[in-house]
Biopython code that builds the backbone (N, CA, C, O; Angstrom):
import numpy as np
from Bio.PDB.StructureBuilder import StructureBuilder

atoms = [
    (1, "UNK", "N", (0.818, -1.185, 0.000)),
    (1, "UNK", "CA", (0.000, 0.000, 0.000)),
    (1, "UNK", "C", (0.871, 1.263, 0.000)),
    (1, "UNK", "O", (0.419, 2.347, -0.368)),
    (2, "UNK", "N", (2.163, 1.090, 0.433)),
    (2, "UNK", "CA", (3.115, 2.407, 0.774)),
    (2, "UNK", "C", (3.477, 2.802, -0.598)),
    (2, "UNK", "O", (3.701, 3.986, -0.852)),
    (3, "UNK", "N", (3.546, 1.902, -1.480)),
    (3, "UNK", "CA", (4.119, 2.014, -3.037)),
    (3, "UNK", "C", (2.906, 2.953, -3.628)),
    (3, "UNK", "O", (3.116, 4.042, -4.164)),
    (4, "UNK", "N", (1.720, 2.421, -3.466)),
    (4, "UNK", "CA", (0.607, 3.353, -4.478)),
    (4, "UNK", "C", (0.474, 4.554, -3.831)),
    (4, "UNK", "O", (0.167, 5.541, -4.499)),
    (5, "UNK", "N", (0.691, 4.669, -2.377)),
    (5, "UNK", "CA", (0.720, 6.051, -1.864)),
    (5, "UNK", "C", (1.687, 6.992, -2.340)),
    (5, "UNK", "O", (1.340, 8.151, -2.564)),
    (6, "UNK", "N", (2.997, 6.571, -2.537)),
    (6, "UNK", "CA", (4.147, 7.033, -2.825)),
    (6, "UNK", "C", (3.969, 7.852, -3.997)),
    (6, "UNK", "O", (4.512, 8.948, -4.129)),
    (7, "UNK", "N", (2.902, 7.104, -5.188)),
    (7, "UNK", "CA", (3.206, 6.757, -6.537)),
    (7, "UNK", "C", (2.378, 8.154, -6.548)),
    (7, "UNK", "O", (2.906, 9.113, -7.111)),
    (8, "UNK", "N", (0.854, 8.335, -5.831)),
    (8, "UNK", "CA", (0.285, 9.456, -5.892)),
    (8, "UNK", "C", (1.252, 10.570, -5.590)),
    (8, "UNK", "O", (1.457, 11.372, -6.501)),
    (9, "UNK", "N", (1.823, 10.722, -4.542)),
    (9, "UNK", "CA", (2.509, 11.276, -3.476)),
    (9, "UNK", "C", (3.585, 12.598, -4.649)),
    (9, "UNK", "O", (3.612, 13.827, -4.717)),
    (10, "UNK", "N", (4.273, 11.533, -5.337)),
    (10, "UNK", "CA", (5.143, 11.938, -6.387)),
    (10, "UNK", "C", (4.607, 13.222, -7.515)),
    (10, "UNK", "O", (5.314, 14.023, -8.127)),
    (11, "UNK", "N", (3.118, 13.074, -7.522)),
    (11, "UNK", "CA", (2.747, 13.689, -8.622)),
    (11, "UNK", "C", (1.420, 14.603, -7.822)),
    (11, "UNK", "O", (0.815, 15.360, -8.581)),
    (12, "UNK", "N", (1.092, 14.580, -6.807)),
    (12, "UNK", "CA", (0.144, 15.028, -5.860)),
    (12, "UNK", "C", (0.547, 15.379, -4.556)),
    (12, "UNK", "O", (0.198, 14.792, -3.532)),
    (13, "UNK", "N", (1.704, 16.896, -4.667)),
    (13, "UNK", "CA", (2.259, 16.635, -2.991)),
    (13, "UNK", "C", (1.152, 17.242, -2.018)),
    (13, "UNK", "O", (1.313, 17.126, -0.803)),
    (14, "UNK", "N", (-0.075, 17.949, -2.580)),
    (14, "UNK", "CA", (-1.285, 18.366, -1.740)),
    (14, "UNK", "C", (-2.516, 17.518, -1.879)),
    (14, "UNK", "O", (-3.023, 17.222, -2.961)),
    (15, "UNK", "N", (-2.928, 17.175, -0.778)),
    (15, "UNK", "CA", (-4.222, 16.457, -0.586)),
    (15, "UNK", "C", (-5.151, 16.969, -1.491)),
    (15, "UNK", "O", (-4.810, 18.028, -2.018)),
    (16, "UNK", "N", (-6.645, 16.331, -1.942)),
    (16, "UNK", "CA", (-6.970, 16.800, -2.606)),
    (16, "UNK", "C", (-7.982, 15.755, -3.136)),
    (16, "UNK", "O", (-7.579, 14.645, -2.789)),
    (17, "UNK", "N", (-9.166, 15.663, -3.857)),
    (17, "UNK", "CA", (-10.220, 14.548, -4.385)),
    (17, "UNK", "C", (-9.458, 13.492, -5.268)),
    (17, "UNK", "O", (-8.734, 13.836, -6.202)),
    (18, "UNK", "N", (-9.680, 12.134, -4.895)),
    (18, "UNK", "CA", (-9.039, 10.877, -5.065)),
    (18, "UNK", "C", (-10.234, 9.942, -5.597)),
    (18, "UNK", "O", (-11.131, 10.217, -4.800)),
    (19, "UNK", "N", (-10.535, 9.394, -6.114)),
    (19, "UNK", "CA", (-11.681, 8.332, -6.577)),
    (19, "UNK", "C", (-11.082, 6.911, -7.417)),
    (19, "UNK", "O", (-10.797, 6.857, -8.613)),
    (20, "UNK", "N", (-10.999, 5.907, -6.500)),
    (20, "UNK", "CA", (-10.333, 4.551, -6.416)),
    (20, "UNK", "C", (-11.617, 3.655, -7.157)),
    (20, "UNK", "O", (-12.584, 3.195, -6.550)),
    (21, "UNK", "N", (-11.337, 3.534, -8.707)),
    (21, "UNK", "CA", (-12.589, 2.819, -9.286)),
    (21, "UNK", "C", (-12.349, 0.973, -9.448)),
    (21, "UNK", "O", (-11.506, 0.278, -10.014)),
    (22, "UNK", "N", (-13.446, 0.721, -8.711)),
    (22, "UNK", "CA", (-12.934, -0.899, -7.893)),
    (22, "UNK", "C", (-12.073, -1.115, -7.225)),
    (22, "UNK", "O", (-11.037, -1.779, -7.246)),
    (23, "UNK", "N", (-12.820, -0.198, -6.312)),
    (23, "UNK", "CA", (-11.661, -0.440, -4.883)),
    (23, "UNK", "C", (-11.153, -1.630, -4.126)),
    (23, "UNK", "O", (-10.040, -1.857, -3.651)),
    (24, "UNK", "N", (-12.570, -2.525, -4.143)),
    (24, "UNK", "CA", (-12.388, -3.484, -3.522)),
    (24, "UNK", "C", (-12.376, -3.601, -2.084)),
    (24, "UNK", "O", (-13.395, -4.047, -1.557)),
    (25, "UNK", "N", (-11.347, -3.259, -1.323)),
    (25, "UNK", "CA", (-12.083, -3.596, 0.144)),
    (25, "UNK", "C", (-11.399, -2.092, 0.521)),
    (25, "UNK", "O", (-10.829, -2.438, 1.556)),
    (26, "UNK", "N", (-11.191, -1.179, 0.429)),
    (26, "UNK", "CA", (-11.176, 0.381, 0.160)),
    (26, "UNK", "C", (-9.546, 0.392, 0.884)),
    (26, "UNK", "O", (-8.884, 1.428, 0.931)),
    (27, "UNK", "N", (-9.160, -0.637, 1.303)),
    (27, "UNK", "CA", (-8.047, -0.181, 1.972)),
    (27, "UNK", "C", (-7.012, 0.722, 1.443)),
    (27, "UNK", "O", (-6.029, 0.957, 2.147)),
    (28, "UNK", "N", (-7.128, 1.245, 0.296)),
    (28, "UNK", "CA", (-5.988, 1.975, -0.669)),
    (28, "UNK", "C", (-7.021, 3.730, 0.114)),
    (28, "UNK", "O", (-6.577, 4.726, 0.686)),
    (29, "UNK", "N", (-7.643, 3.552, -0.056)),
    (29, "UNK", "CA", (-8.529, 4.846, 0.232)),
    (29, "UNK", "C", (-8.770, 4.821, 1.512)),
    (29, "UNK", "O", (-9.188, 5.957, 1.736)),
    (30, "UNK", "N", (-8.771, 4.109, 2.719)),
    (30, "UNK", "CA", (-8.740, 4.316, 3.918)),
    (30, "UNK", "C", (-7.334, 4.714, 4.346)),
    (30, "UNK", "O", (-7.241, 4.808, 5.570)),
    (31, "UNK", "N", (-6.507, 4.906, 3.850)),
    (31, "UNK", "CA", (-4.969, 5.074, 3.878)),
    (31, "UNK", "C", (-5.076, 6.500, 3.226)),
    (31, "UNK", "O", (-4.556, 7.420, 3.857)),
    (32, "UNK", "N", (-5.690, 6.782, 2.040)),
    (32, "UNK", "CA", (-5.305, 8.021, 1.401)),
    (32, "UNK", "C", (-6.045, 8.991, 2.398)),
    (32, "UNK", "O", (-5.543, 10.109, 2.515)),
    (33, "UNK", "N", (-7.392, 8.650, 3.274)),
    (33, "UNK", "CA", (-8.102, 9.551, 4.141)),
    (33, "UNK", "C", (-7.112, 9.707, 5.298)),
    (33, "UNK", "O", (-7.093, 10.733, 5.978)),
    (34, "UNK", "N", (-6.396, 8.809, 5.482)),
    (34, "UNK", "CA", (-5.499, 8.956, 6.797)),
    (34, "UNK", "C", (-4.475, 9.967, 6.585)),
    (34, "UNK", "O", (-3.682, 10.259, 7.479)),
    (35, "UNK", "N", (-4.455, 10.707, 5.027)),
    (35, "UNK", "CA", (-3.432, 11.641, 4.866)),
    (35, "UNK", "C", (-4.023, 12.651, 4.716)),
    (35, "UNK", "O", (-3.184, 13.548, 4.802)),
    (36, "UNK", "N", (-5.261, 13.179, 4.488)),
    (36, "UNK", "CA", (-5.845, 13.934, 4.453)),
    (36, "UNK", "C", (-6.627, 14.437, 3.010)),
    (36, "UNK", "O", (-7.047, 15.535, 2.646)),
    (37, "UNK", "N", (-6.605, 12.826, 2.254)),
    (37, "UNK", "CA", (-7.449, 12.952, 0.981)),
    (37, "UNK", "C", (-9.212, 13.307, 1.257)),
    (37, "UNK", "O", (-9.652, 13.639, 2.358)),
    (38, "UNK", "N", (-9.828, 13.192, 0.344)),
    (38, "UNK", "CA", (-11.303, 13.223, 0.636)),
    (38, "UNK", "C", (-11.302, 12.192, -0.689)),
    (38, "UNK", "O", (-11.039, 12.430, -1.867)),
    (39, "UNK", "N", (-11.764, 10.759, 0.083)),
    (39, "UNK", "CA", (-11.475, 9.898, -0.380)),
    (39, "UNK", "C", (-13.384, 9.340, -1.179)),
    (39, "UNK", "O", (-14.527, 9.345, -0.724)),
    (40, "UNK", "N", (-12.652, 8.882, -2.724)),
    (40, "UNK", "CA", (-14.646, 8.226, -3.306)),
    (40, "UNK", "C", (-14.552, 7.124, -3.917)),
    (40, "UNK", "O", (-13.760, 6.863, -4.823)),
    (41, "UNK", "N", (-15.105, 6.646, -3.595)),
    (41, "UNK", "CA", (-14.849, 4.912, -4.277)),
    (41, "UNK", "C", (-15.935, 4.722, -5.311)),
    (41, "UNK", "O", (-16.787, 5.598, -5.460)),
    (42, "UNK", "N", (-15.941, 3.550, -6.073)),
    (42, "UNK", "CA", (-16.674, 2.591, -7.110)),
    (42, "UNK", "C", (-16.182, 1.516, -6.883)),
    (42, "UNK", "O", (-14.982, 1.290, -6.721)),
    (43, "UNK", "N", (-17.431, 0.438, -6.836)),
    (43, "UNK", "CA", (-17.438, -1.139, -6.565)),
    (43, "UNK", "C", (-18.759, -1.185, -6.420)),
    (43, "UNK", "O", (-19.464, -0.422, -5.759)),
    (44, "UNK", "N", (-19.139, -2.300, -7.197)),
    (44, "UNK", "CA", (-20.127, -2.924, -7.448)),
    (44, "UNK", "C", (-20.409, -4.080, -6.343)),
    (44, "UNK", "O", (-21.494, -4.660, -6.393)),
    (45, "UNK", "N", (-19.210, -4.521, -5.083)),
    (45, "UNK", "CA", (-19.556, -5.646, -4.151)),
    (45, "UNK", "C", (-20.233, -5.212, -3.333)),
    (45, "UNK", "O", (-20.007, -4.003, -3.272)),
    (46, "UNK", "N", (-21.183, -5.588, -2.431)),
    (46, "UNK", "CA", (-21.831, -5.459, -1.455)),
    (46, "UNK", "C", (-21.125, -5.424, -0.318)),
    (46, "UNK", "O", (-21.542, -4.863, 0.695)),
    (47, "UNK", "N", (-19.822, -6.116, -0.414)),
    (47, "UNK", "CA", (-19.334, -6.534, 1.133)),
    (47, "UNK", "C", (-17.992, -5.391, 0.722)),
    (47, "UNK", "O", (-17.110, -5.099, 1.530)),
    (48, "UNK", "N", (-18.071, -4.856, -0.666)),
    (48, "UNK", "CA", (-16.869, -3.576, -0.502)),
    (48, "UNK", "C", (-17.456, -2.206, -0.077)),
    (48, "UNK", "O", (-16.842, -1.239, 0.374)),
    (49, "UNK", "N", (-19.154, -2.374, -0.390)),
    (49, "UNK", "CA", (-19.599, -1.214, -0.225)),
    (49, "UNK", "C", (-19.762, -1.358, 1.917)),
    (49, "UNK", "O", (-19.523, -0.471, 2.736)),
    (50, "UNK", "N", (-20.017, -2.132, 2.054)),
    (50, "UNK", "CA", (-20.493, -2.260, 3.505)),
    (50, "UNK", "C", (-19.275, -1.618, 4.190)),
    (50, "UNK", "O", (-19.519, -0.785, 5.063)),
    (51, "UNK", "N", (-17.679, -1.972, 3.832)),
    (51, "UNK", "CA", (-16.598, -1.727, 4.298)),
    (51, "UNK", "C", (-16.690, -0.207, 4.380)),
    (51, "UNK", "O", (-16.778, 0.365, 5.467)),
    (52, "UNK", "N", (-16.666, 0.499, 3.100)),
    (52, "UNK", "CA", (-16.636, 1.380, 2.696)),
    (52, "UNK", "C", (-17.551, 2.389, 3.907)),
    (52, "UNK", "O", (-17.087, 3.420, 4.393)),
    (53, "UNK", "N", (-18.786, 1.873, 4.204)),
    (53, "UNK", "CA", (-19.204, 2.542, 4.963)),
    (53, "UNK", "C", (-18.984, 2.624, 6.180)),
    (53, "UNK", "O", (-19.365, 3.571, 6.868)),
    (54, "UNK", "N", (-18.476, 1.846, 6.516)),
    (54, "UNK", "CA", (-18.040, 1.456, 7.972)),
    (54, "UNK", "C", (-16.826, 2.132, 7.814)),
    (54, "UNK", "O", (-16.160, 1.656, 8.734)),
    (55, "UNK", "N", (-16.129, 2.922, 7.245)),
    (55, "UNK", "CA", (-14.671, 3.587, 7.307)),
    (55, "UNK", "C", (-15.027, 5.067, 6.918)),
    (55, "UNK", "O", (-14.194, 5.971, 6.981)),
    (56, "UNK", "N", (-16.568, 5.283, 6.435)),
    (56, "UNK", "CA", (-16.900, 6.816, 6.302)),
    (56, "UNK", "C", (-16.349, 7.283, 4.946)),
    (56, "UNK", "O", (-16.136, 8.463, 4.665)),
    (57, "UNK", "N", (-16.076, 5.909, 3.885)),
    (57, "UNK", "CA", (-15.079, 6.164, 2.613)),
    (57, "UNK", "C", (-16.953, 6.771, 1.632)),
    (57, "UNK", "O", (-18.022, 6.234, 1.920)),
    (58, "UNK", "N", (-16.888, 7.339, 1.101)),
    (58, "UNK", "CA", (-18.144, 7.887, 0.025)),
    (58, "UNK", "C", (-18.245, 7.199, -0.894)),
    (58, "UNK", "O", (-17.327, 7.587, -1.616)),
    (59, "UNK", "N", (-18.911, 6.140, -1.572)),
    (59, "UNK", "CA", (-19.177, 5.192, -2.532)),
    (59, "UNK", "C", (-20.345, 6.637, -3.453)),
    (59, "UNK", "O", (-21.299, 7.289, -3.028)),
    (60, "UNK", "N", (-19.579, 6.613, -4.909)),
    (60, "UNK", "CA", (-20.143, 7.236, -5.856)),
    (60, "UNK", "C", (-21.420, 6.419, -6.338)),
    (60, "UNK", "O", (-22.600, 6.459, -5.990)),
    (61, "UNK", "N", (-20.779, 5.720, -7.202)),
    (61, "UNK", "CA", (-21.481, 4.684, -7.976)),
    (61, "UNK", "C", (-21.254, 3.100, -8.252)),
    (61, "UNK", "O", (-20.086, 2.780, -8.028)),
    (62, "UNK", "N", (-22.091, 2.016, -8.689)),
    (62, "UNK", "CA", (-21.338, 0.936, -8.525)),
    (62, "UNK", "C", (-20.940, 1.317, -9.963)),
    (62, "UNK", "O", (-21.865, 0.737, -10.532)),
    (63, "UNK", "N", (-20.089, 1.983, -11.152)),
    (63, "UNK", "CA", (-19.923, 1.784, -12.015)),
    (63, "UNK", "C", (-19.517, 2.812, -12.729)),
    (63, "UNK", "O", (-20.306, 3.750, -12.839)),
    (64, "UNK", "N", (-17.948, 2.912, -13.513)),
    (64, "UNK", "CA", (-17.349, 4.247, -13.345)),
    (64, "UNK", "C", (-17.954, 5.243, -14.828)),
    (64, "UNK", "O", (-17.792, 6.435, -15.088)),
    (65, "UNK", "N", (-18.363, 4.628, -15.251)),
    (65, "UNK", "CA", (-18.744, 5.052, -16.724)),
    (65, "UNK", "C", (-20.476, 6.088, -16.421)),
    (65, "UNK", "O", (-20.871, 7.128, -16.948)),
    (66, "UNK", "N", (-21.059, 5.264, -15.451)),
    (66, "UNK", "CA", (-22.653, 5.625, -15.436)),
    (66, "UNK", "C", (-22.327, 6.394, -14.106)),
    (66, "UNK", "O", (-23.163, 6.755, -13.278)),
    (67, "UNK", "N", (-21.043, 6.571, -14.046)),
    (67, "UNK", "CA", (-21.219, 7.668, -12.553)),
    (67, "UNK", "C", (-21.318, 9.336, -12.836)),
    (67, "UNK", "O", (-20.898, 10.098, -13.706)),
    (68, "UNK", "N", (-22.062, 9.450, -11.685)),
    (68, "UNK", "CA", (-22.278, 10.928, -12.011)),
    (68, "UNK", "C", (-21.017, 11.542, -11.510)),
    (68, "UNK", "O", (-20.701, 11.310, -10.344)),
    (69, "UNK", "N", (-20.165, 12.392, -12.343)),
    (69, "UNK", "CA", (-18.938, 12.914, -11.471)),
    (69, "UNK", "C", (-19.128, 14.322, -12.666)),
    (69, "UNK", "O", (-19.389, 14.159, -13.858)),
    (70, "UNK", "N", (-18.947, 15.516, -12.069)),
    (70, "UNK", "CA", (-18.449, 16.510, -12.577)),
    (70, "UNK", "C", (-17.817, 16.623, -13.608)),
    (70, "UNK", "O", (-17.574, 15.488, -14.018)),
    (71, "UNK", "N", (-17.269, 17.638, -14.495)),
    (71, "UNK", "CA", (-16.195, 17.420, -15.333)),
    (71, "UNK", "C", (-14.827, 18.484, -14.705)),
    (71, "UNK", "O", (-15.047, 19.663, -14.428)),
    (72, "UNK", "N", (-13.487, 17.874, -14.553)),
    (72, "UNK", "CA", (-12.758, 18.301, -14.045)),
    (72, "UNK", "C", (-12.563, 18.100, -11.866)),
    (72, "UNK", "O", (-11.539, 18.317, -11.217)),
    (73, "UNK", "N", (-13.721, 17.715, -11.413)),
    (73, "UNK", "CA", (-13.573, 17.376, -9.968)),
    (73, "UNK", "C", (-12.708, 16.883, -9.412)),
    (73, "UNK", "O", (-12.519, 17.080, -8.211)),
    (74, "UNK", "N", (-11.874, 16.025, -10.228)),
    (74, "UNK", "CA", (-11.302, 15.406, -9.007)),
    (74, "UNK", "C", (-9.859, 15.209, -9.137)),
    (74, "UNK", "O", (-9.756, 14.995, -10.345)),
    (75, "UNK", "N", (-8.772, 15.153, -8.684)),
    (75, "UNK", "CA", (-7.377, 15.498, -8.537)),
    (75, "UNK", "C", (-6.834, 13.698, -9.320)),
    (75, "UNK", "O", (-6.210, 13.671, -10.380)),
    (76, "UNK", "N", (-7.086, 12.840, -8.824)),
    (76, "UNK", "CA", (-6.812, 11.979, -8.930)),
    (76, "UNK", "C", (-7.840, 10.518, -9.262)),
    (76, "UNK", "O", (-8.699, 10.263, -8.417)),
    (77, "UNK", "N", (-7.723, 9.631, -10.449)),
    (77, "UNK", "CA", (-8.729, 8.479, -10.129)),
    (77, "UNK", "C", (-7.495, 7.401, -10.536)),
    (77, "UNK", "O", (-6.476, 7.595, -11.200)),
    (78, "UNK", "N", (-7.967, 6.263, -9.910)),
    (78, "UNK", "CA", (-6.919, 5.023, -9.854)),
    (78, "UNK", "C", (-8.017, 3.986, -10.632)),
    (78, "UNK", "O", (-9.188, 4.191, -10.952)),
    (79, "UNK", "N", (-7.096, 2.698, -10.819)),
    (79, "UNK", "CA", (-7.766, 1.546, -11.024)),
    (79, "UNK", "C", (-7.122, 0.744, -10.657)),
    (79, "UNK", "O", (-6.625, 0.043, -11.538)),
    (80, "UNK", "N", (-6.817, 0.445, -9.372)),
    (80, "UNK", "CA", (-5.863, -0.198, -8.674)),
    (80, "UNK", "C", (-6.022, -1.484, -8.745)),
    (80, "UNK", "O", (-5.006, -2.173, -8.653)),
    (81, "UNK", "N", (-6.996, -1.974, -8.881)),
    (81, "UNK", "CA", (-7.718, -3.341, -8.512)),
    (81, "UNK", "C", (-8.677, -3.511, -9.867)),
    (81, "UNK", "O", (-9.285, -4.574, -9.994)),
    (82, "UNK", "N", (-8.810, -2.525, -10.828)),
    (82, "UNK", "CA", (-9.991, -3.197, -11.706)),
    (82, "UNK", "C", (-9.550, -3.237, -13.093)),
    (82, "UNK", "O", (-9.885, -4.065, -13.941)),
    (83, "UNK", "N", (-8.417, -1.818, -13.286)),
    (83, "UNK", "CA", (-8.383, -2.185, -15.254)),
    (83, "UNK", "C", (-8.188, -3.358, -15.598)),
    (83, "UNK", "O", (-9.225, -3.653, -16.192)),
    (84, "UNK", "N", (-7.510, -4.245, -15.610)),
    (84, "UNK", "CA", (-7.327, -5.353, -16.197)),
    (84, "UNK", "C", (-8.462, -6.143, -16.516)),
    (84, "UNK", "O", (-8.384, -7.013, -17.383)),
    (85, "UNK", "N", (-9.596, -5.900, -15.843)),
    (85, "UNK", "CA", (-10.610, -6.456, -15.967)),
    (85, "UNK", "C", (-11.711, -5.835, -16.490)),
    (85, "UNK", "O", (-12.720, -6.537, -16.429)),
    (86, "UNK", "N", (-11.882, -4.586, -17.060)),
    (86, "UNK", "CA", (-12.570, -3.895, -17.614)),
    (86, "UNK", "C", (-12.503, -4.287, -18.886)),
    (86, "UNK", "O", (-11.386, -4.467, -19.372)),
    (87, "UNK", "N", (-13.909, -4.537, -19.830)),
    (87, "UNK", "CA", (-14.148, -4.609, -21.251)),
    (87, "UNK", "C", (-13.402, -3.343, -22.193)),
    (87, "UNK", "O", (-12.572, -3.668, -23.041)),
    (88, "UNK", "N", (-13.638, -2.375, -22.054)),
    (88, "UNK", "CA", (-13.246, -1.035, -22.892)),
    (88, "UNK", "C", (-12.666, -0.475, -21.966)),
    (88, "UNK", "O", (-13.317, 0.145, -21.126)),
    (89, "UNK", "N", (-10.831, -0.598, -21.884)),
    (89, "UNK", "CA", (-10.564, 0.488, -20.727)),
    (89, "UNK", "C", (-10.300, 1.566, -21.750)),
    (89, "UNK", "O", (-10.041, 2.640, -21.206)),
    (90, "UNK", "N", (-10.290, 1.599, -22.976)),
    (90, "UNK", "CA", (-10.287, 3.061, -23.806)),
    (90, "UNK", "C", (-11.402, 3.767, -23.017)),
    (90, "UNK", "O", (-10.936, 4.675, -22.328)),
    (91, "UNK", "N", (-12.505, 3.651, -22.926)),
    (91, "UNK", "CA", (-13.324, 4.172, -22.423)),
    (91, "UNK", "C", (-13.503, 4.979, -20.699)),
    (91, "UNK", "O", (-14.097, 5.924, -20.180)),
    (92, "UNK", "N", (-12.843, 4.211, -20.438)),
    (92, "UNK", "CA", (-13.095, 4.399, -19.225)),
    (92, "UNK", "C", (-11.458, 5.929, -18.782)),
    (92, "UNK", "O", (-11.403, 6.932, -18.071)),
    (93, "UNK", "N", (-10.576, 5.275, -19.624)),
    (93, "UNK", "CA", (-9.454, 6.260, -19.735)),
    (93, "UNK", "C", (-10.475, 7.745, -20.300)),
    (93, "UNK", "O", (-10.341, 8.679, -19.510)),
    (94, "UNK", "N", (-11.242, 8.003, -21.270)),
    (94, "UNK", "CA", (-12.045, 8.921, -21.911)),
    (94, "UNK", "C", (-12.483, 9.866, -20.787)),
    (94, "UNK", "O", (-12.391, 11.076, -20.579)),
    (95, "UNK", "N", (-13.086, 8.627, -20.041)),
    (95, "UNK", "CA", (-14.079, 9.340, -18.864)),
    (95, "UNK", "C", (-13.164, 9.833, -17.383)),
    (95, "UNK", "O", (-13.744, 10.486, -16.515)),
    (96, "UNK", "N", (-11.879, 9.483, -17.250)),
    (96, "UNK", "CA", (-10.651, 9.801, -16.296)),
    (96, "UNK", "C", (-10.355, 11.169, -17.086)),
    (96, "UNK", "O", (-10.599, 12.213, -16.481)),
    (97, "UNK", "N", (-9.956, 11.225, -18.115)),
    (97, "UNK", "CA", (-9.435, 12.585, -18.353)),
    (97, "UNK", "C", (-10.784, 13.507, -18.302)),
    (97, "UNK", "O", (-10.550, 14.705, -18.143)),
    (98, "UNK", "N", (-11.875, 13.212, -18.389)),
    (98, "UNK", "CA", (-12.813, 13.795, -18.271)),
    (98, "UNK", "C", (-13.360, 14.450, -16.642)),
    (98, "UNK", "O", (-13.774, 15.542, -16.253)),
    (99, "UNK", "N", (-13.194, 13.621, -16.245)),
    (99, "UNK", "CA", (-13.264, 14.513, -14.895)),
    (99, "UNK", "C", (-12.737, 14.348, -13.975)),
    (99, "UNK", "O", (-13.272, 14.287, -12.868)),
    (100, "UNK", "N", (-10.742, 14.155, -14.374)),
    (100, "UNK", "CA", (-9.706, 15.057, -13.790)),
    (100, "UNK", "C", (-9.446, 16.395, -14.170)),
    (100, "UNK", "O", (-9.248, 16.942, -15.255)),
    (101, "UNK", "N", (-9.507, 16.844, -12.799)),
    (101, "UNK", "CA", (-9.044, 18.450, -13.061)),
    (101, "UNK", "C", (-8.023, 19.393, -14.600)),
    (101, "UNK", "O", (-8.451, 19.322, -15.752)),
    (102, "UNK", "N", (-7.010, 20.001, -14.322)),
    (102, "UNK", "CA", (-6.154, 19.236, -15.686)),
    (102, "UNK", "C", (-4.803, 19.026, -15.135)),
    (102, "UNK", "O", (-3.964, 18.428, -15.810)),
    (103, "UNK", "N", (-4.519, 19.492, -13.909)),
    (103, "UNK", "CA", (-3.224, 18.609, -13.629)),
    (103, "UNK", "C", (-3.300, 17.521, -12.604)),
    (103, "UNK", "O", (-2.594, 17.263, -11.628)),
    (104, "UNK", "N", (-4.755, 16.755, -13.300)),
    (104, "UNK", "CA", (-5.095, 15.667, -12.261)),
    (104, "UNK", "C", (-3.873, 14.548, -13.393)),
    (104, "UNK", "O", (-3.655, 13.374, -13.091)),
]
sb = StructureBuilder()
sb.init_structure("model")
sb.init_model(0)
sb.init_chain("A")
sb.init_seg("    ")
for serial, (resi, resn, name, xyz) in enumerate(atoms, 1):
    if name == "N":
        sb.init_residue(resn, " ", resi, " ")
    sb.init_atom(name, np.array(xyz, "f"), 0.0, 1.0, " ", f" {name:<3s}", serial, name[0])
structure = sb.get_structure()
């Protein structure tokens, strides 16, 4: 977990909106709140969303494409746990530059 923190860290030295799409059990984002992110997740599990709430992490949507997000909101989005498994990650890259800030 110290590596993906780092990895933000490098290119994000101020806290700032983070959105971890398939988080999975949010622990990447219960770590980024411990630094003073304002941390938003996507996951479609029941038992990631339950976590999620129980840590006060903000679950957007189960689904990063049909989520409602601003254009430009947010500093940072990951796919720590899901590109590889996404059908069209062209797409989903479309919708990251879409509502990262612009030196998200």
């Amino acid at each position: 977990m110290k590596n993906r923190v780092s990895v933000i860290k490098k290119y994000k030295r101020n806290p700032g909106i983070i959105l971890d799409a398939g988080c999975g059990d949010g622990v990447f984002l219960k770590e980024m709140k411990r630094g003073g992110w304002h941390a938003l997740a996507i996951d479609s599990s029941a038992a990631s969303r339950e976590y999620l709430s129980e840590n006060n992490i903000s679950l957007v949507s189960d689904g990063f494409l049909s989520a409602q997000i601003k254009k430009g909101a947010l500093d940072v989005v990951t796919f720590w746990y899901s590109f590889e498994h996404l059908r069209d990650p062209s797409s989903h890259i479309q919708q990251a530059y879409k509502v990262l800030k612009e030196d998200g």
